[in-house]
C-alpha positions, 0 to 999 in steps of 0.5 A: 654126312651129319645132316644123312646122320639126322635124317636117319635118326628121325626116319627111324622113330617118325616112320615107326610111329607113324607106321605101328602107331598113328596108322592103327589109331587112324583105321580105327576113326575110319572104322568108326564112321564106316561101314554105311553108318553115318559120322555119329552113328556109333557114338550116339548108340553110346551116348543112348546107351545107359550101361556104357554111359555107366560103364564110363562114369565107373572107369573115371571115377574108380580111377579117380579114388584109385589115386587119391588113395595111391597119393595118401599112401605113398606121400608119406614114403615119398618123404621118409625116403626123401629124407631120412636114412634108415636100413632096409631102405634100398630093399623097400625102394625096390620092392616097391617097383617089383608091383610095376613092372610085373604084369597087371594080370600077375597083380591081380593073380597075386591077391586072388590067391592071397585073399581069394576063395582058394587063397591063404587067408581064406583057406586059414580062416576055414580050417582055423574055424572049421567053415563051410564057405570063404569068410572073406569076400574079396574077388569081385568086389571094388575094394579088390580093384582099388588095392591092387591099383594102389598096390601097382603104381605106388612105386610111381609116387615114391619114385617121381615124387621121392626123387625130386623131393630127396633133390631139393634143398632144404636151406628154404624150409629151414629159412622158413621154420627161423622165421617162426612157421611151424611144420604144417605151415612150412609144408603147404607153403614151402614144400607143397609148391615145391613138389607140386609138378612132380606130385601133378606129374604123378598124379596124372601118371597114376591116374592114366595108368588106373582109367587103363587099367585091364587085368585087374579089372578083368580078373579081381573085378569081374563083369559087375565092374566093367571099364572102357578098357574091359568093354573094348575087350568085350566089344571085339571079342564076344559081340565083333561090333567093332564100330562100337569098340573103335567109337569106345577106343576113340573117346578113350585114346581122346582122354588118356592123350590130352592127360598125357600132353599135359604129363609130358609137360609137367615132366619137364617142369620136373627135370628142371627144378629151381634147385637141386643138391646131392639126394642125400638123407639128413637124419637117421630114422630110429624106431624108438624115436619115430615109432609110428614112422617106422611102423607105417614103413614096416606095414608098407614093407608087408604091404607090398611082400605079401600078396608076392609071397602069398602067390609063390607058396600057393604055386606050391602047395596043394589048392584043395588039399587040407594040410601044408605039403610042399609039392612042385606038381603044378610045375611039373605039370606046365610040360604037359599037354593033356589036351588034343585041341590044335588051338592049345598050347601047353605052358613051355610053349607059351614060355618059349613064346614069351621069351622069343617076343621078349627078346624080339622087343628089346631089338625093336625097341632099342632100334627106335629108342636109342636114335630118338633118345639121341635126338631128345638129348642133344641141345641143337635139336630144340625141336625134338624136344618140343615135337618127338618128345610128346610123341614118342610119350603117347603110347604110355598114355594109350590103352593096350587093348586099343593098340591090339584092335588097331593092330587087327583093323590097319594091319589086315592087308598088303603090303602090312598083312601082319595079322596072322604074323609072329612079328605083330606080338614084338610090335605091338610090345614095342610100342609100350615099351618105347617111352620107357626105353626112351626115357632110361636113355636120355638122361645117360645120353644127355649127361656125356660132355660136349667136349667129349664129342669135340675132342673125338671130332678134333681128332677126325672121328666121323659122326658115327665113330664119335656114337660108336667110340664115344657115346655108346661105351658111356652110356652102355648101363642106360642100354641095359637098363631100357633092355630090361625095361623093354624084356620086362614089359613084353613079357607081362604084356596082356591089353595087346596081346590078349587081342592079337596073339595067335591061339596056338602061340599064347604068351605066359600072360594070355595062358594065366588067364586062360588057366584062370578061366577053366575049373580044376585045381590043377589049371589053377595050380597052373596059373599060379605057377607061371605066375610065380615064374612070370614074378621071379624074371620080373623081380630079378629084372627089376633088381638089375635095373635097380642096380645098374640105373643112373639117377636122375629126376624125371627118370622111371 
């Protein structure tokens, strides 16, 4: 019975990769060296091709200033958090994470309508001087790419790096500075060396998530600033070259799954620190004794509030209307369909969608996650922890538009005809859901007491009594924070399902950029609206895994 059990627990995860994952990604090296080409044909057509050489060299080196501007701003909080008390620090803490789990579309949608031409910043500038044009040139630019990269994935060097920085004990630098090192000193040779896998952790992280990017660069970027990720889109739904769009995905997934190999590895570097004690903060931040600590957290505070509350009022006032009348038209006006395409969905329907592919998701991805967590978490499967843990980490490092032209090229014939089917939408989200889900619940799983297991098995409880009666009911907070995880994800996911969702069964995501896409006040009004809503759900998501998390180092 226990070895069925095992068998059962490994089937579910390995035939899911195998099946939604590697399958996909395999049709897309077969489509790359087919179609009567030759086995390098696509992939000297890019290398022959300067704009994509370009298009290349761009996606790595924005990726590359992203972060090290992500690191300078949030290593200085890393440490505040890690160290000091002060109010208002759960608040910031949450905050932060609010840019994470919300869809990069929402993101860039947020600073277009704080800093767009139709945004509050620009809109005050021209009636405060009376102009003719927006004095502010954000949108299509690459400062606006890197805020928003910045502001997205801060919350990771807060979280990673905070974390385990909170968890060290402080007697080695104290043992330092009595030996007469100053504070640089101790930093660099003390500290530095001691956060070092958490901080690479990070770093690799961010910079995975940044050289992936696609909604940002999409919408606050423009074509000027095309990307790997962007050109994918491009390749397969304007030009339908696909073996050029399969060579791009392939040189692509190539980077992104060496950077994770090396992720995962420093990950677990990062749950075994040398020494640990209880995070807790040692000195009271006081704004009359740290004034410039206090002012840095209150712009990092404003930092990550306003383009949320820029986007929210916008949904609610009148875009090209002088004055400051509240109005809820653009809600009313996503029950409408003013429109007699049978290709077009309104705004309630894309919301049902969303919601139907949400909770699809947290099926699938508690089905597959909680048995390949189990496996992860238990100290006799050695190996899970060597083979399963990488490959259930992949999806994390791989492009989303990559996964959707996958999905179109594997999945087109019997017996996994899926193209034209809802059930495609929750797969696809399961997949980027998964390494989150996974990694909420091992540490919960890993933290049950043998003993506890002993006593049920003592007692004659079956395998499967001692998971139902014993492991489930302690880790039943875990369960509801990679439930939320895996909701919040599928429904701001836009890399996918901007390729494969069917047009009369948009998601909120795919129908913001639509709106995004038409002229008029009223589709704009639009986009901010659903946007607003797609931030509301998101944030209380967030609050709620916020409040019912388990701490542990190495967990998202």
């Amino acid at each position: 019975m226990r070895k069925n059990l095992a068998g059962l627990l490994w089937f579910l995860p390995l035939a899911f990769l195998a099946l939604f994952y590697f399958y996909p990604l395999a049709s897309i090296l077969a489509l790359s060296f087919g179609r009567g080409l030759t086995v390098m044909q696509p992939f000297v057509q890019i290398f022959l091709s300067g704009s994509i050489l370009g298009i290349a060299w761009f996606t790595i080196w924005q990726a590359a200033l992203s972060t090290l501007l992500t690191l300078a701003l949030g290593l200085p909080a890393a440490y505040l958090l890690a160290r000091y008390k002060f109010r208002g620090k759960s608040f910031l803490r949450a905050l932060s994470g609010i840019p994470f789990v919300l869809p990069t579309l929402v993101v860039a949608t947020a600073f277009e309508a704080l800093l767009g031409p139709r945004g509050w910043v620009n809109q005050s500038l021209i009636d405060l001087f009376a102009l003719d044009q927006p004095p502010i040139q954000f949108v299509n630019t690459l400062t606006a790419i890197l805020v928003a990269h910045v502001f997205y994935n801060t919350t990771i060097v807060l979280r990673l790096v905070g974390d385990f920085w909170a968890r060290l004990s402080p007697r080695i630098e104290q043992a330092a500075r009595s030996l007469g090192a100053n504070g640089w000193q101790t930093f660099t040779k003390i500290t530095l060396p001691m956060i070092a896998p958490a901080l690479s952790a990070a770093t690799l992280l961010v910079f995975i998530f940044d050289f992936t990017s696609f909604g940002v660069i999409l919408i606050l970027g423009g074509p000027q600033f095309a990307t790997l990720e962007t050109e994918i889109y491009f390749q397969t739904v304007a030009l339908f070259n696909l073996p050029i769009a399969a060579a791009l995905a392939l040189l692509q997934l190539l980077c992104t799954l060496l950077l994770t190999i090396i992720y995962t590895k420093l990950s677990a570097r990062v749950s075994r620190p040398a020494e640990l004690r209880t995070p807790t903060a040692a000195h009271q931040l006081s704004p009359r004794k740290n004034p410039v600590a206090f002012i840095y957290l209150v712009l990092l505070a404003a930092f990550f509030a306003a383009p949320l509350v820029g986007l929210a009022a916008r949904s609610i006032t009148p875009v090209d209307e002088q004055g400051s009348a509240i109005t809820f038209d653009y809600y009313a006006a996503l029950a409408q369909n003013d429109r007699d395409d049978i290709f077009f969905a309104p705004p309630s329907s894309a919301i049902s969608s969303s919601l139907i592919y949400g909770f699809a998701t947290v099926a699938l991805a508690l089905l597959v996650g909680l048995p390949a967590a189990w496996l992860l978490a238990t100290r006799s499967q050695a190996f899970a922890s060597r083979v399963l843990g990488p490959l259930l980490m992949l999806p994390i490092g791989t492009s989303a538009v990559t996964l959707g032209l996958g999905f179109i090229v594997a999945l087109d014939s019997p017996p996994l005809d899926l193209r034209a089917s809802p059930v495609l939408v929750p797969l696809a989200h399961t997949l980027v859901a998964l390494p989150f889900v996974v990694r909420s619940l091992t540490p919960a799983l890993r933290s049950i007491r043998p003993r506890l297991r002993q006593a049920a098995a003592v007692l004659g409880a079956a395998p499967r009594q001692v998971l139902r009666h014993v492991d489930l009911p302690l880790v039943s907070r875990a369960l509801f924070v990679s439930a939320m995880f895996a909701f919040a994800i599928s429904i701001g996911e836009f890399g996918a399902t901007a390729l494969i969702a069917r047009p009369e069964y948009p998601t909120i995501p795919v129908l913001i950029f639509r709106l995004l896409s038409q002229p008029g006040a009223i589709h704009y009004g639009q986009a901010m609206a659903l946007s607003t809503i797609l931030m509301l759900v998101t944030a209380g998501g967030l609050l709620l895994i916020e409040r019912f998390r388990i701490a542990e180092v190495g967990e998202f």
